[in-house]
MIMI-103168 format. One line per field, with one value per residue (C-alpha): residue number from 0; residue in one letter; x, y, z. Coordinates in nm, 4 decimals. Each point is the difference from the previous one (the first is absolute). Layout:
N
paba: (NUM ...);
lumro: (a ...);
px: (X ...);
py: (Y ...);
pz: (Z ...);
END
This chain:
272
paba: (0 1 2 3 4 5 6 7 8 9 10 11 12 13 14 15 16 17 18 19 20 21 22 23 24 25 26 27 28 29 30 31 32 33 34 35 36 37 38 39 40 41 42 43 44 45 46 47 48 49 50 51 52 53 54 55 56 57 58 59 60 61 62 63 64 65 66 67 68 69 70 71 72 73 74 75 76 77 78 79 80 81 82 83 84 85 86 87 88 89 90 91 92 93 94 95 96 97 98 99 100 101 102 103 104 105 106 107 108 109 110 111 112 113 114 115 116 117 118 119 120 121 122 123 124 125 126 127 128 129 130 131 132 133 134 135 136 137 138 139 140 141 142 143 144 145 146 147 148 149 150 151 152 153 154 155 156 157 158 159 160 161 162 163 164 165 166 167 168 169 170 171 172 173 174 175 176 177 178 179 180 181 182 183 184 185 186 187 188 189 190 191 192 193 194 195 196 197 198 199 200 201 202 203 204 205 206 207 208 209 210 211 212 213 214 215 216 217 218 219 220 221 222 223 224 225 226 227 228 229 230 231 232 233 234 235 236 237 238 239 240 241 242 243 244 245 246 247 248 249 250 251 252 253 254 255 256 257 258 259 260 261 262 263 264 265 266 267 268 269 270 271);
lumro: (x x x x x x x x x x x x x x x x x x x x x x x x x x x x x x x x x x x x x x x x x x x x x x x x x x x x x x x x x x x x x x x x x x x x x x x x x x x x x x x x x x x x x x x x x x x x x x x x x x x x x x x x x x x x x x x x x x x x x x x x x x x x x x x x x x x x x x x x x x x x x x x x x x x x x x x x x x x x x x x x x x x x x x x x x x x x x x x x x x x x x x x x x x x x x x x x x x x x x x x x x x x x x x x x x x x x x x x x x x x x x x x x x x x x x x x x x x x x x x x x x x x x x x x x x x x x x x x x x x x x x x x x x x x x x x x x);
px: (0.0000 0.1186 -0.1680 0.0616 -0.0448 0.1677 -0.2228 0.1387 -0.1607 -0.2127 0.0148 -0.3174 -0.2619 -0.3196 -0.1987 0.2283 0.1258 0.3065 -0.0382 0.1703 0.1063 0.0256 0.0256 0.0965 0.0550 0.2510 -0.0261 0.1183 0.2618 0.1150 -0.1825 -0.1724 -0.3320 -0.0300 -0.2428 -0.2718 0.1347 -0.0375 -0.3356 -0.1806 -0.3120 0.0516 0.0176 0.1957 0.0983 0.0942 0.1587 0.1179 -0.0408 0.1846 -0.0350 0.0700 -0.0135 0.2995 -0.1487 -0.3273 -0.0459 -0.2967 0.0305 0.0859 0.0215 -0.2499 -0.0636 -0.2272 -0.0571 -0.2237 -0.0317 -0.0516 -0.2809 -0.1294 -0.1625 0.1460 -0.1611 0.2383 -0.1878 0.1192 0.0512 0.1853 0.3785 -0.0605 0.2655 -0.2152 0.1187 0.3615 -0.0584 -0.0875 0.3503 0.1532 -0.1574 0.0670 0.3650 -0.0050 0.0846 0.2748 0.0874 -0.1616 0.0653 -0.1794 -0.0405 -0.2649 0.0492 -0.2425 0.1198 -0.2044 -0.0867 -0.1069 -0.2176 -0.1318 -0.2777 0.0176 -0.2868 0.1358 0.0202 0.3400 -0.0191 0.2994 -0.1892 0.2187 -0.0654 -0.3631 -0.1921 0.1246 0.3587 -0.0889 -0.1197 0.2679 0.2973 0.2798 -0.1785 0.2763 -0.1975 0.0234 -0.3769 -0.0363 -0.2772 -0.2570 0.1016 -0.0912 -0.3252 -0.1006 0.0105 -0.1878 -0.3066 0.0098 -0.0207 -0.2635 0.2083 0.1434 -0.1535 0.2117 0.3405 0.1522 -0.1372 0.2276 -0.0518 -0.0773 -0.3392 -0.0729 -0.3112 0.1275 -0.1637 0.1560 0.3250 0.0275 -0.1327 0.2906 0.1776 -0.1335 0.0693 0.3393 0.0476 -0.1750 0.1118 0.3744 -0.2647 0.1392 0.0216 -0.0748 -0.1882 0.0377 -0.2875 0.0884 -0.3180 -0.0794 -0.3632 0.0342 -0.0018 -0.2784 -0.3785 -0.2505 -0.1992 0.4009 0.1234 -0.3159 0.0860 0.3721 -0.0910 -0.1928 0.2619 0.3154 -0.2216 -0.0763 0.3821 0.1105 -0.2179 0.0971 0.3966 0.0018 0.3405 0.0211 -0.1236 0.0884 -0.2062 0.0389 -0.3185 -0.1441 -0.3667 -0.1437 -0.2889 0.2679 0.2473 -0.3369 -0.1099 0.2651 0.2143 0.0942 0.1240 -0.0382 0.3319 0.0238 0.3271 0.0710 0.3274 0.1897 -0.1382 -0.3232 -0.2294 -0.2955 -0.1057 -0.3488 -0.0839 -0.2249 -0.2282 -0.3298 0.0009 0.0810 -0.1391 -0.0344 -0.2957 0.0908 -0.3206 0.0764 0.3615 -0.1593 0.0897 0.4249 -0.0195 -0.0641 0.2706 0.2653 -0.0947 -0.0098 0.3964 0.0657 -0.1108 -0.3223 -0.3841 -0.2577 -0.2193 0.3331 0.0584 -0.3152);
py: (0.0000 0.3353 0.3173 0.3528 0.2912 -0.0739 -0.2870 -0.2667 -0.3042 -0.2098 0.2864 0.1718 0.1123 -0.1582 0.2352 0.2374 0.0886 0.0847 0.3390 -0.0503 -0.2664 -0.2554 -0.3933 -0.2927 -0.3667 -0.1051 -0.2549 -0.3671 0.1298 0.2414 0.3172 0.2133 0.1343 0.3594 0.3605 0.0715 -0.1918 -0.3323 0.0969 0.1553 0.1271 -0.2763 0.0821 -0.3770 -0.1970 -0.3800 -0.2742 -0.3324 0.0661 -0.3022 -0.0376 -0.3124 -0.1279 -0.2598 -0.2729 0.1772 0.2549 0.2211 0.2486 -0.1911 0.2331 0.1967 0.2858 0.3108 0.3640 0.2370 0.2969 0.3771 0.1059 -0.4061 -0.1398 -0.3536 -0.3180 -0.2969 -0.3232 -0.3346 -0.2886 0.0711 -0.0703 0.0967 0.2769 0.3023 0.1646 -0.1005 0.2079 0.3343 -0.0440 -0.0456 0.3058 0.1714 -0.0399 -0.2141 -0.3076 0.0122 -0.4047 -0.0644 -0.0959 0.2054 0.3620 0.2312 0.4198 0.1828 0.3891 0.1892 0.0852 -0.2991 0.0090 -0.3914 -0.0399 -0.3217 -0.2447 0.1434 0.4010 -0.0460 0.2958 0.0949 0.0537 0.2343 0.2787 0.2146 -0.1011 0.2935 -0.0708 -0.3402 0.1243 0.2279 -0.1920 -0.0145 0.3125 0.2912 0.2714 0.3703 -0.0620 -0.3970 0.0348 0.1852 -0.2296 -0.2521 0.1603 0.0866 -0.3670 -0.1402 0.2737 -0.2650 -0.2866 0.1961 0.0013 0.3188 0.0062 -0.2888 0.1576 0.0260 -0.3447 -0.2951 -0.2950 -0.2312 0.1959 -0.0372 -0.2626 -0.2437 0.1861 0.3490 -0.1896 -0.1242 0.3555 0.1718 -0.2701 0.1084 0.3852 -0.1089 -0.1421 0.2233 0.3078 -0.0837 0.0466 -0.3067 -0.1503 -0.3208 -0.0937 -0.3885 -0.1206 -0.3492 -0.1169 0.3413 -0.0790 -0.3693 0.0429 0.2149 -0.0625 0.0050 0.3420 0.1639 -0.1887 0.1086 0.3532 0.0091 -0.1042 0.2804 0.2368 -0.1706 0.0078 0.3917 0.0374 -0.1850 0.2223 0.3085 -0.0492 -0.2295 -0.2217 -0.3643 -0.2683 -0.3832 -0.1261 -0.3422 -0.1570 -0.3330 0.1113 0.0139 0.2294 0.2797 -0.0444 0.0447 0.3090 0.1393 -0.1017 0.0648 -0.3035 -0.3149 -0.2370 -0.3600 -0.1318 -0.3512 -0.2316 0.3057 0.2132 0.1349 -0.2403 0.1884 0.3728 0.1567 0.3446 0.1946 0.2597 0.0757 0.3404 0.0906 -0.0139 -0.3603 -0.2618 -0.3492 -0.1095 0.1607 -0.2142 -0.3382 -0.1507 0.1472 -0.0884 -0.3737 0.0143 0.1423 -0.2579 -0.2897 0.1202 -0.0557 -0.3317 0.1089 -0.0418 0.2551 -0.2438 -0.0758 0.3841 0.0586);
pz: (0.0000 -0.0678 0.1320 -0.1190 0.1898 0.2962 0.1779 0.1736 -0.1557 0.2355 0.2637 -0.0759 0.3115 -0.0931 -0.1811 -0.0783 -0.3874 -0.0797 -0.1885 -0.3641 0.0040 -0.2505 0.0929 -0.2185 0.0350 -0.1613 -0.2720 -0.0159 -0.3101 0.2623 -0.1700 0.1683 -0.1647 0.0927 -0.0713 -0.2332 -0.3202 0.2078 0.1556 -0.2445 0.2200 0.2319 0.4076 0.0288 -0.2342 0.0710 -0.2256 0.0996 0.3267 0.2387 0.3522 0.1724 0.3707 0.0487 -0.2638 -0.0167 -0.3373 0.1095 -0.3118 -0.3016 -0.2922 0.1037 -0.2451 0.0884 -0.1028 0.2039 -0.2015 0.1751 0.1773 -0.0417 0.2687 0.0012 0.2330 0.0475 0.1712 0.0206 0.2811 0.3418 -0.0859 -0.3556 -0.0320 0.0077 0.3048 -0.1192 -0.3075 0.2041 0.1857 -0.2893 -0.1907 0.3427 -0.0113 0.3533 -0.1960 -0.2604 0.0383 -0.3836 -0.3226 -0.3207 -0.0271 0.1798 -0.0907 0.2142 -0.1350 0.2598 0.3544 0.1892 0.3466 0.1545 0.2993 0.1327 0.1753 0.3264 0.0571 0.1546 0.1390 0.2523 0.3746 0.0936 -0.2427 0.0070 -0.3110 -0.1930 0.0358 -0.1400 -0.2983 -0.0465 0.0804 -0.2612 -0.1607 -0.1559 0.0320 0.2125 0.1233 0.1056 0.2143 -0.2339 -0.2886 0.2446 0.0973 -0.3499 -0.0520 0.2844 -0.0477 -0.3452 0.1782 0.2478 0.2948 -0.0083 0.3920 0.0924 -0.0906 0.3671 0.1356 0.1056 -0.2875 0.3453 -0.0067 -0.3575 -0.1219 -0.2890 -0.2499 0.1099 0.0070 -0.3555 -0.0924 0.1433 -0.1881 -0.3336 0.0540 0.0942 -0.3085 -0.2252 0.1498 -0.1784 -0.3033 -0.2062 -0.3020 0.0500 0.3579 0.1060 0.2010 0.1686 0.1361 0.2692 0.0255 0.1009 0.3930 -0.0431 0.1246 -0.3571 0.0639 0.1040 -0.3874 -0.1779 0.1147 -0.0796 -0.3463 -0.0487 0.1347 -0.2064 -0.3048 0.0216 0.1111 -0.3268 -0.1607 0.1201 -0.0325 -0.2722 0.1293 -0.1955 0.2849 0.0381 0.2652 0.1629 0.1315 0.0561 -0.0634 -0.3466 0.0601 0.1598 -0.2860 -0.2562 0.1957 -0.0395 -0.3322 -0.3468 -0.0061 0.2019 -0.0452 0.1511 0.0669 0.0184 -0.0722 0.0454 -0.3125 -0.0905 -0.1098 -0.0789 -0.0516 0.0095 -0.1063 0.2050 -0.1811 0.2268 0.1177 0.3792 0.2516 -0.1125 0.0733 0.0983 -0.1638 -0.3194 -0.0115 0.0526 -0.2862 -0.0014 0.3785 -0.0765 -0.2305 0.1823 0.2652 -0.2466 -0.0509 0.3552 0.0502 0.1685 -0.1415 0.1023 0.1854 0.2155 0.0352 0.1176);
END
């Protein structure tokens, strides 16, 4: 891996971008693909992407271009790869094979806030921020997540949704590129997830960064998609356009929901 800029690879704060700076994986020939002529109007670009786990290849060629301002869903089985891919894309992991050029900004909110308890929400948000004014940048960004009120509580006093809300200004206040979504809504109660998708989906909308989003539930990754992948044997093995307008209705995507779940394995009777 190679990083431009000056960013340490695999030393990024969760959430944060690193402002200009270019990342590339470098390729099994030993080139490294790099800027606009390798990208086109891609926010990451991946080809022959290898990851393996002692005897175990988890990515296997996997190939994969989310474009900007796409809203991209990845689903597949637990142990599939999928949350390997966002460290990858992230720069934590750089122990591959293939080439991956992600040209922009990046920002990543994980399942857990991981918020540090020692800092007031604010200084959460803002942490790792270069900029003369930290704490209204910050405060500008939680009003968008609607907890501008909460800026000077503890995290300890935080609800799980108001958690992985501070979670998602912290990463969108670095305003980036390319925003990697590894499962946040997972540990959440269903009226708390049915919310956040409403607020990520008018976020997207509103700042326009390219999204990958890992998730294990077909009716969030429809909600909320472009594109819905499915990753299996360590490459894509299926792709489903998603055209319905937003806000979206689950009985209007009936038919692409059985489908997507016939990729994974799963019928609808068993789903249900």
């Amino acid at each position: 891996m190679t990083a431009r800029g000056g960013a340490v690879p695999g030393q990024r704060v969760p959430g944060q971008a690193v402002s200009g700076q270019e990342a590339t994986g470098q390729a099994a020939t030993g080139q490294a693909a790099t800027g606009q002529a390798a990208t086109g109007q891609a926010a990451a670009r991946v080809r022959g992407l290898v990851k393996q786990f002692g005897d175990r290849r988890v990515l296997d060629g996997l190939e994969l271009t989310v474009g900007r301002g796409e809203f991209v869903a990845l689903l597949g089985r637990s142990g599939s790869g999928k949350s390997t891919l966002l460290r990858v894309l992230s720069g934590v992991d750089t122990d591959v094979r293939g080439e991956y050029v992600v040209p922009g900004r990046v920002s990543m909110a994980f399942q857990q806030p991981r918020l540090l308890p020692w800092r007031r929400v604010w200084r959460n948000v803002s942490l790792g921020l270069a900029t003369d004014d930290p704490r209204g940048v910050a405060e500008r960004a939680l009003a968008e997540v609607r907890l501008a009120e909460r800026a000077d509580a503890w995290p300890r006093t935080l609800s799980g949704g108001e958690a992985q809300r501070v979670s998602l200004a912290r990463a969108l206040v670095r305003e980036p590129d390319l925003l990697l979504l590894d499962e946040p809504f997972g540990s959440l109660d269903a009226l708390t997830r049915l919310a956040m998708h409403r607020l990520v989906s008018q976020l997207w909308q509103r700042h326009r960064p390219a999204v990958l989003l890992v998730t294990h539930d077909v009716d969030e990754a429809l909600a909320l998609a472009d594109r819905v992948l499915v990753l299996e044997g360590g490459r894509i093995a299926a792709e489903h356009p998603v055209t319905a307008d937003r806000p979206r209705s689950a009985a209007r995507q009936s038919e692409l929901r059985a489908r997507v779940l016939s990729d994974l394995g799963v019928n609808d009777h068993e789903a249900a």
